[in-house]
N, C-alpha and C positions, 0 to 999 in steps of 0.2 A: 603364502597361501592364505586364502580368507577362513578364517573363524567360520566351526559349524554354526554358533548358534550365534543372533546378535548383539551385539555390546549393548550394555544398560544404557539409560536415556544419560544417567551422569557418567560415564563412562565416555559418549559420545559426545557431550556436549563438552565435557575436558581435554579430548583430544583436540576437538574443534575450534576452541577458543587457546591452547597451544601454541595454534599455528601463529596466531598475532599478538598474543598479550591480553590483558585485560581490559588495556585502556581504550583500543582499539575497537573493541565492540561499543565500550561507553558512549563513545564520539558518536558512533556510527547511528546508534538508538540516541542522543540528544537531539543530533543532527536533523532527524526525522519529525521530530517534535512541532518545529514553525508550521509546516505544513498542514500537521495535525489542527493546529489551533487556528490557521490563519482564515478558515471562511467561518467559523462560528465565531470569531475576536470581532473580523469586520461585521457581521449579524450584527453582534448586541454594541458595538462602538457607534456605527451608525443608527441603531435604532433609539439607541439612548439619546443621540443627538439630535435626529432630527424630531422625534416622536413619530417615525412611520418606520412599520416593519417592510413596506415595500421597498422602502429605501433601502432597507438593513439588505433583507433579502438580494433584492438588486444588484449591492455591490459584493454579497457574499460567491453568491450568482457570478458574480464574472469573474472573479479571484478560480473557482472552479472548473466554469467553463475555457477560460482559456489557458488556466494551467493542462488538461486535459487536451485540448488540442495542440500546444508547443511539450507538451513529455516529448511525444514519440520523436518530433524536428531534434531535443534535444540529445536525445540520447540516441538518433543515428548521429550524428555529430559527433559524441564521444567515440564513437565507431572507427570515426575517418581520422580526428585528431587527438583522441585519446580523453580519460576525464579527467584529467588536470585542470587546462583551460577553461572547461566547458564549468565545471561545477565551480571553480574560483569566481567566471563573471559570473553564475548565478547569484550564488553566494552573495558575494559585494552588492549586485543590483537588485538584488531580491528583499537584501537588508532596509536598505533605502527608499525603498517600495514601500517595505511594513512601514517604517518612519517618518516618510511623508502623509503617507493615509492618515497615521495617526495625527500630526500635524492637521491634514487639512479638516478632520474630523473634531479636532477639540477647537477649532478657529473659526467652526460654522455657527452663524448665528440662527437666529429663531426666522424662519422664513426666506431663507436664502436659497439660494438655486442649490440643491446637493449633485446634477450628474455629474459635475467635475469629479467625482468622488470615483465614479464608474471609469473613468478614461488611467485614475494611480490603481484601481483594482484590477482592471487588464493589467494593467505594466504590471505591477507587482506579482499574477498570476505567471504572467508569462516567463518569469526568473524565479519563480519558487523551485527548488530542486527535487527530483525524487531521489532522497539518498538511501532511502530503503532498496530502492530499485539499483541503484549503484552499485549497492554493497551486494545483493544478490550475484552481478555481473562481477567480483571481484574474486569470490571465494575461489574459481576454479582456476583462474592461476595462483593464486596462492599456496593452493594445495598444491602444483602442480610445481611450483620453487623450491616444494618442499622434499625430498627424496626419503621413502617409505612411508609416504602417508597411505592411510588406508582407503580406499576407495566410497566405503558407506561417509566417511566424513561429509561427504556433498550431499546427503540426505539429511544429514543431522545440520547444516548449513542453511539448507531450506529448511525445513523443520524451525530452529529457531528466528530466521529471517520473517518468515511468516507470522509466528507468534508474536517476535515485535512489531511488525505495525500492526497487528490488533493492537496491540498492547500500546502502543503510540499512539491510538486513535479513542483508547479509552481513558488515558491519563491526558492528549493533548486539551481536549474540551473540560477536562475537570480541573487542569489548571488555568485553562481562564473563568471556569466556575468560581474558582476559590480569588483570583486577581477580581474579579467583577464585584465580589462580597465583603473585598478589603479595600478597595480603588474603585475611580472610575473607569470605566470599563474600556475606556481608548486606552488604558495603563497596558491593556492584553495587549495590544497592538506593538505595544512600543517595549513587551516583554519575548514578543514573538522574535520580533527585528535583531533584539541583540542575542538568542538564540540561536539564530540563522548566522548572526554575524560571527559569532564565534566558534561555534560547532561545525555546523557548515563549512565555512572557511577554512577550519584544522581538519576536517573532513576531506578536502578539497587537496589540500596537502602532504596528508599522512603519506611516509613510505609507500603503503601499499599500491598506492596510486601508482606507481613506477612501474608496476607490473601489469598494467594493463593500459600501454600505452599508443601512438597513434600507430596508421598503418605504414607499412616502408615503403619509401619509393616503390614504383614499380608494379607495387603488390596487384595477383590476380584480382580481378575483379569479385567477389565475393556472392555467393548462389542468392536468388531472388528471394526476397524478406517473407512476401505473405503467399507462403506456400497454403493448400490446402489444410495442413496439422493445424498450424498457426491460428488460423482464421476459425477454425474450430475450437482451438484455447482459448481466442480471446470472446468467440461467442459465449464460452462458458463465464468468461468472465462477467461480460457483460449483468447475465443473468446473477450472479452472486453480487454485483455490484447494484441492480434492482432490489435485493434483497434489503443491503444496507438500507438505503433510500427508504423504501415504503412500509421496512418496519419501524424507522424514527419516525413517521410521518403519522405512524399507526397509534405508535405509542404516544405521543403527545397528545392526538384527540383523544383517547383512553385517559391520559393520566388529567388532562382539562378539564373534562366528562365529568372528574371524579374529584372536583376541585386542588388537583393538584398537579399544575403545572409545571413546579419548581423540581418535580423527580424526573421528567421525561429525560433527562441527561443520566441519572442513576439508573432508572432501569436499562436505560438502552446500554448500558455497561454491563449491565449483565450478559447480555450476546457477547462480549467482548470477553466476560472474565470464564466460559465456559469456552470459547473461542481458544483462550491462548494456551490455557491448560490438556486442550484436546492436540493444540497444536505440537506443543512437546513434545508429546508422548508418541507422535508417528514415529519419531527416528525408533524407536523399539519393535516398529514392526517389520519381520525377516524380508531379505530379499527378496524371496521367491513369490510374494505377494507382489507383483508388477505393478507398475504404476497407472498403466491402463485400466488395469479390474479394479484398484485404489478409486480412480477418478469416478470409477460407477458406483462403487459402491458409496463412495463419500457423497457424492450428488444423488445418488436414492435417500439418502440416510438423512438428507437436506429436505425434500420430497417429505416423509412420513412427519420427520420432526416441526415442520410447518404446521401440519395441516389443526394441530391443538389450537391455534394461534385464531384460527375459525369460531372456537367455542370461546374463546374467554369472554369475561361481560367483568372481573374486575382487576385493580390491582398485584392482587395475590396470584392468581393465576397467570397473570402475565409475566410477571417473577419465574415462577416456573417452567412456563412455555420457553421465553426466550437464554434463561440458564442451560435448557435440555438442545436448544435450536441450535446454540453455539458451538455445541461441542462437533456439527459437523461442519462449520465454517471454514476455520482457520484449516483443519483437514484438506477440505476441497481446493483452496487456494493454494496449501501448498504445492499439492500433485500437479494444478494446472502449472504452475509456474518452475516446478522441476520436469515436468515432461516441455516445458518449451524449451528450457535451459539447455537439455537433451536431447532436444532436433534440433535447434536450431546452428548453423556456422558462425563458428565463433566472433568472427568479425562482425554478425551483426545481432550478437547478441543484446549489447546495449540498445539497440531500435525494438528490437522484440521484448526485450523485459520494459521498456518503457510503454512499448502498444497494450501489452495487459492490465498494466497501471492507471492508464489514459481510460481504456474499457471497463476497470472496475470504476473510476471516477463518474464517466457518461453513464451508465449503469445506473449510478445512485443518482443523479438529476432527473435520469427517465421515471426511475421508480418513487422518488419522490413528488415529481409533479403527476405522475398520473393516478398514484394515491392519496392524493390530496384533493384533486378535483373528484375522486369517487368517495370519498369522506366528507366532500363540501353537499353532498348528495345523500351519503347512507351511514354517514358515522365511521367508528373505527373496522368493521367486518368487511366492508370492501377496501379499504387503505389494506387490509390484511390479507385480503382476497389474491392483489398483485405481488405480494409475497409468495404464496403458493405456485401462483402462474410463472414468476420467477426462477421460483425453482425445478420448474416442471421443462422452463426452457434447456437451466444448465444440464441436468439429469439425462432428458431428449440429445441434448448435442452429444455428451459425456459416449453413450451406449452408441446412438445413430453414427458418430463422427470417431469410431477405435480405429476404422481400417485405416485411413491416410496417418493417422497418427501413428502407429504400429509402422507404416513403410518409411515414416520420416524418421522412425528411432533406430530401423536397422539401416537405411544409407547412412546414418551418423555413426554408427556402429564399424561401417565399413571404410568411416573416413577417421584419420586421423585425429583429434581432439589434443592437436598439440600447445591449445592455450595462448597468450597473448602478450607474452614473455617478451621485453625489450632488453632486459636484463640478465642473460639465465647464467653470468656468476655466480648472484648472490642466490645464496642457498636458503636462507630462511628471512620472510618480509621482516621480522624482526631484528635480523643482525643491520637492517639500512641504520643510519644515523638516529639517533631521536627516534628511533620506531617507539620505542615505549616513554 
C-alpha cells in the first residue's frame, strides 16, 4: 500500500539510487558531460585558432545541429537493438571525433582554409551520445528488476535526471572555462574526447544496459511514435529549448554592454543553479498533483518569471531575474519528459525521449539565432523579448494540448507497462557482475 503522505526528497532520492549503487549514477552524470562541453570547446578551440568567431561558431553550429537531427535516428535504434551497441559505437566514434577536431584545430595555420573543420564537426555531432536521455530510458526497468520498489521512485528518477543535465550543462562549459584559463583552449577538445571515451564507453557497458535490451524476434510491431501527446511535449520542449538559446544570447550582449564579457558564462549559470535546486525538490510534491496541472502550472510560472528579464538595464538585476527564472526550468522539463515517459510504449521509448532532447537542442539554435539578429537591431530587451515569447509558446501548448495528453496517459494506463526486461532472473541491476 502506498504511503499517505510523500517521502522526503532524501528519502526518495536513497531509495532511488539503491536501486544501482552509487557509482552508477556517477558514470551516468560524467558520461553526460562531453556533450555539455563539446559545442562551446569547438566555439573557443576554433576561434582561438583561426581568429574568426564565425568559424568558431560554424563548427560549434554543426556539432549542434546534427547532433540534434541523428538523437532521435539514434535512440529509435536503441529501440530495435537495444543501447548497448548503439551507445558503445557512439562512444568509440564520437571519442575520436573530439580528437581529431582537436588535432585538426591545433594543425591550422594562420590563413588556411578552416571548412574541413565543419565536415569532423558533423561527424563528431552525429556520434555524440545523449546519455542523459539513456539513463532516463533506463530507470524503469530497473525499478521494474527490482521486486517491492515503490512506484513514486520514477518521479524522484526524473526529478533528479533532470536536475543533472542542468547541472551538466552548468559545470560542462565551466570546465572548459577553467581548461581555456590554464591550457590552450583545443586542450577542451581533447578533455572532452577522453571523457566520452571513458565514461561513455563504461556507460555503455554497465550491467544495467542488460535490462533494456533489443526487441525479440517476432516482436509486435510497436504503436506509432508521434502520436498527438508526443508532438505536444516536444512542442513544449521546443519552447524551453528557445528559452535556453535567447537568454545566453541576451545575457552576453548585457554582460558586453557592461564591459564584461568574461561573466556571460557565470551568470547564465545562474538559470542553472536555481534550475537544479527547483528540480529536486519536485519529487516532494504528492501525487495527487498530476502531472498535467504540474506542466501548466510549471510553464505559467515560466511565463510570469520571464517577464522581469523585460526590465533589467544591469548586471545585478540580471542575477536576479535569471536565479528566480530557473527555479521554473528544471520543473517544466522534468514533467514534460515524465509525462512522455508515461504515454509513451515502451519499446519506443528510447525514439521519444531522444525527439525531446533533439527539440530542446533545435529550440536553443532557434532562439539563439533569432535573438541575436533582434539584439543586432535593439540590444539585450529584444534578445529577451524571444524569451517571453518562448515561454508564452511552452505555457500555450502546456494548457491548449492536456486533452490528447490526458487520453495518451490513460490508454498507457490500460496497457501493460511490463518494461524491457531481457533478463527477468536477476532480481536486482546490482547483483550483475561488476555492477558496482
Amino acid at each position: 500500500m502506498r504511503e499517505a503522505y510523500p517521502l522526503s526528497p532524501v528519502q526518495s532520492y536513497r531509495r532511488l539510487f539503491a536501486l544501482t549503487g552509487p557509482l552508477y549514477v556517477v558514470v551516468a552524470f560524467l558520461g553526460r558531460l562531453p556533450l555539455a562541453m563539446s559545442q562551446i570547446a569547438a566555439l573557443l578551440a576554433v576561434s582561438g585558432a583561426t581568429g574568426s568567431y564565425a568559424a568558431g561558431g560554424a563548427t560549434a553550429g554543426a556539432v549542434a545541429v546534427v547532433n540534434a537531427v541523428g538523437a532521435p535516428l539514434a535512440g529509435s535504434l536503441t529501440d530495435r537493438v537495444g543501447q548497448r551497441p548503439v551507445l558503445l559505437v557512439q562512444s568509440l566514434v564520437g571519442t575520436v571525433g573530439l580528437l581529431v577536431l582537436a588535432a585538426q584545430t591545433w594543425a591550422l595555420e594562420a590563413g588556411q582554409a578552416w571548412w574541413p573543420l565543419l565536415v569532423t564537426a558533423a561527424w563528431t555531432g552525429a556520434f555524440l551520445p545523449q546519455v542523459g536521455t539513456m539513463a532516463r530510458v533506463r530507470w524503469r526497468p530497473i525499478s521494474i528488476a527490482t521486486p517491492g520498489t515503490d512506484p513514486r521512485v520514477m518521479d524522484a528518477a526524473f526529478s533528479y535526471e533532470g536536475s543533472a543535465d542542468e547541472a551538466s550543462f552548468v559545470l560542462g562549459p565551466a570546465l572548459v572555462g577553467v581548461i581555456v584559463a590554464v591550457a590552450a583552449p583545443v586542450t577542451s577538445l581533447v578533455v572532452a574526447g577522453l571523457l566520452l571515451g571513458a565514461f561513455g564507453t563504461w556507460f555503455a557497458l554497465h550491467p544495467t544496459v542488460a535490462l533494456v535490451g533489443a526487441a525479440p524476434p517476432g516482436a509486435v510491431r510497436p504503436a506509432r511514435l508521434l502520436t498527438p501527446a508526443l508532438l505536444v511535449l516536444a512542442g513544449a520542449q521546443l519552447g524551453i529549448g528557445m528559452v535556453f538559446g535567447s537568454i545566453q544570447t541576451g545575457t552576453s550582449v548585457l554582460a558586453t554592454q557592461a564591459g564584461q564579457p568574461g561573466l556571460t558564462g557565470l551568470l547564465h549559470g545562474l538559470l542553472g543553479v536555481g534550475s537544479v535546486l527547483a528540480g529536486l525538490a519536485v519529487v516532494a510534491l504528492p501525487a495527487r498533483v498530476r502531472h498535467v496541472l504540474r506542466l501548466r502550472v510549471f510553464t505559467t510560472a515560466l511565463v510570469v518569471l520571464s517577464l522581469p528579464l523585460l526590465l533589467v538595464g544591469s548586471l545585478g538585476s540580471l542575477s536576479l531575474a535569471l536565479l528566480c527564472l530557473g527555479v521554473a526550468v528544471a520543473p517544466s522539463m522534468i514533467t514534460t519528459f515524465t509525462l512522455a515517459e508515461r504515454s509513451t510504449p515502451a519499446r519506443r521509448l528510447g525514439a521519444a525521449m531522444t525527439i525531446l532532447a533533439a527539440m530542446t537542442g533545435t529550440g536553443y539554435a532557434v532562439g539563439a539565432a533569432v535573438a541575436g539578429r533582434l539584439a543586432d537591431l535593439g540590444g539585450h530587451r529584444p534578445a529577451f523579448a524571444v524569451t517571453v515569447a518562448a515561454t508564452l509558446v511552452a505555457a500555450t501548448l502546456a494548457w491548449a494540448g492536456a486533452r490528447p495528453v490526458r487520453r495518451a496517459l490513460t490508454t498507457a494506463t490500460t496497457t501493460p507497462r511490463t518494461g524491457r526486461l531481457v533478463e527477468p532472473h536477476r532480481t536486482r541491476p546490482q547483483d550483475a557482475p561488476n555492477a558496482r
